[in-house]
C-alpha positions in Angstrom: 8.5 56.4 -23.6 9.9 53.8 -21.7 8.5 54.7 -18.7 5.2 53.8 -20.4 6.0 50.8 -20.9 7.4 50.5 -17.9 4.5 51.3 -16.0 2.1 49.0 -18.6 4.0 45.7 -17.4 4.0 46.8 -14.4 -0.1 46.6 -14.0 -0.3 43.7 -16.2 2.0 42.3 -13.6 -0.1 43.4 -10.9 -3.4 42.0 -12.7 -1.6 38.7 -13.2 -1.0 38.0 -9.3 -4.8 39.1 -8.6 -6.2 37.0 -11.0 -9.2 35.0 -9.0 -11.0 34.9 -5.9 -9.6 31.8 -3.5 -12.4 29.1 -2.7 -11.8 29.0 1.4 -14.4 25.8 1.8 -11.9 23.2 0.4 -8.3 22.2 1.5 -6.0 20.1 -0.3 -5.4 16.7 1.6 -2.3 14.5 0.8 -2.2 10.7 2.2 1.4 9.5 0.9 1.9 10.9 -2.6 -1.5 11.4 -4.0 -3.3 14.5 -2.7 -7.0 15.6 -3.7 -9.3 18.2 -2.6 -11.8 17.8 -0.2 -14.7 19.7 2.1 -13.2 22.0 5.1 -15.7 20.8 7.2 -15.3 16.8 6.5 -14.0 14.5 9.0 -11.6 11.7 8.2 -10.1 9.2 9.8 -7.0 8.4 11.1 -5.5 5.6 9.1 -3.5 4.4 12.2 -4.6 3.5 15.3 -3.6 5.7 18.6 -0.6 4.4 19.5 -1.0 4.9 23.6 -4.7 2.6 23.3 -2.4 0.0 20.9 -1.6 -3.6 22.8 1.8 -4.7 24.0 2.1 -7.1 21.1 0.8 -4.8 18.7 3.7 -2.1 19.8 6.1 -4.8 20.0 5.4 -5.7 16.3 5.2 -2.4 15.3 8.9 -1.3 16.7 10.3 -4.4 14.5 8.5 -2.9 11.5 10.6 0.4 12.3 13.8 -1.4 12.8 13.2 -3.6 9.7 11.9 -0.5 7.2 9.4 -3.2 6.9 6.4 -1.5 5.1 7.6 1.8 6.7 10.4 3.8 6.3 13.3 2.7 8.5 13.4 4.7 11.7 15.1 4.1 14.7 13.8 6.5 17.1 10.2 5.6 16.4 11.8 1.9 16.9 12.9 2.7 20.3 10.0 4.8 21.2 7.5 1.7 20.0 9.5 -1.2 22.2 9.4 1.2 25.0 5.8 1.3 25.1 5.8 -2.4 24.3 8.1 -3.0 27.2 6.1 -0.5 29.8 3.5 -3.0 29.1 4.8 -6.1 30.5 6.0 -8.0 27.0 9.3 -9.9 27.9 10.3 -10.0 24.6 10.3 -6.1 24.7 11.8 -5.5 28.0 15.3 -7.7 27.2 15.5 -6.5 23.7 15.4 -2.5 25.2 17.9 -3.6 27.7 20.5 -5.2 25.0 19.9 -2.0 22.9 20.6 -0.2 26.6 23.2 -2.2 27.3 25.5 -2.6 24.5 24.4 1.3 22.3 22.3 1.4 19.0 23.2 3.7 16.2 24.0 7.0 17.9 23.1 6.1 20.9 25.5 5.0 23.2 25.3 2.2 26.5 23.5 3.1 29.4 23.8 0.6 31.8 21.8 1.6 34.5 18.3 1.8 32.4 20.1 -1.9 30.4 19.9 -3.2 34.4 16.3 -1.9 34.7 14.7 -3.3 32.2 16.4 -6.6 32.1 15.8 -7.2 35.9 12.2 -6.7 34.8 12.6 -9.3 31.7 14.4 -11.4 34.3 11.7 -12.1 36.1 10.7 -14.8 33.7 13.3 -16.5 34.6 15.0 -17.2 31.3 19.5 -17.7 31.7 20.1 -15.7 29.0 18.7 -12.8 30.8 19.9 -13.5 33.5 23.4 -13.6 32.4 22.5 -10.1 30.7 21.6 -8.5 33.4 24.9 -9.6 35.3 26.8 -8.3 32.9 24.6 -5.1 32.8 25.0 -4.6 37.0 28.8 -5.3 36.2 28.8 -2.7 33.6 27.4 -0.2 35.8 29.5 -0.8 38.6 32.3 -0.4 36.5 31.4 3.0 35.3 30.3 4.4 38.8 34.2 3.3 39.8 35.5 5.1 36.3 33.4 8.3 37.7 35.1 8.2 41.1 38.3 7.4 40.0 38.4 11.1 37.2 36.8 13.0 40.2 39.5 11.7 42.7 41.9 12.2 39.7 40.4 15.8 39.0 40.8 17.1 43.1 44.3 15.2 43.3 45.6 17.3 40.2 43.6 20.8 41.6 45.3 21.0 44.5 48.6 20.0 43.0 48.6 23.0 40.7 47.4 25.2 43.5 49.6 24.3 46.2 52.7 23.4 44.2 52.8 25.2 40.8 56.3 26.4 41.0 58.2 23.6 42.1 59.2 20.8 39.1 57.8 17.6 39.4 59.7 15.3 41.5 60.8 12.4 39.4 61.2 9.5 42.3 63.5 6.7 40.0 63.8 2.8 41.1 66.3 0.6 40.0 
């Protein structure tokens, strides 16, 4: 008896997943939060423009909308990746606000001085002090970390051959009074 019924909601469980035929000729299309149905075959277009055919202004703009959350949601990487663009372009304003972010770190990111120095030397060019005196500090900055990276790998090869060569000796404590 049970396995009558049983087996009964069994098929009306079957029948219930197979219940119409799918319509392949539409597709559901979402812009934001309202979504509608629409033809397979229709074209639409894009809202936004390409971004690569966009003027340096326009990216320039656009990356302050992203750092802002100005009419779009706040996005840092998008930010960065917009100002570049701006920047490659030969805006000023662009090219010394990607080398402060460069220079001094944004968010996660940390300073990089050497790409700071590149694209300030080309905001430089303007002639404007307060670039000027940012990309002296961004050179400064990079020498400063070259000497850091010589120093730990003059550090790491005195302290290698220490252990090899001297490993079972104490350290030699040399006292001044």
């Amino acid at each position: 008896m049970n396995i009558r019924y049983s087996i009964v909601i069994f098929a009306l469980f079957l029948s219930a997943c197979s219940s119409g035929k799918k319509d392949n000729s539409t597709v559901e299309v979402c812009q934001g939060s309202v979504c509608h149905l629409q033809d397979k075959n229709a074209v639409t277009a894009t809202s936004e423009p390409d971004e690569k055919q966009q003027s340096p202004e326009a990216s320039y703009q656009q990356a302050l909308r992203y750092f802002r959350g100005d009419g779009v949601g706040q996005d840092s990487y998008l930010a960065i990746k917009s100002l570049t663009r701006a920047a490659e372009g030969g805006h000023h304003q662009a090219q010394k606000a990607l080398g402060e972010i460069y220079l001094y770190g944004m968010e996660e990111m940390g300073s990089d001085p050497s790409q700071a120095a590149r694209w300030l030397a080309a905001a430089a060019a303007d002639g404007s002090a307060e670039t000027a005196e940012l990309l002296k500090i961004a050179r400064d900055e990079k020498r400063n970390e070259h000497e850091k990276y010589e120093l730990n790998e003059r550090r790491k090869y005195f302290y290698r051959f220490l252990y090899h060569t001297h490993w079972y000796r104490p350290p030699i404590i040399i006292r001044t009074y």
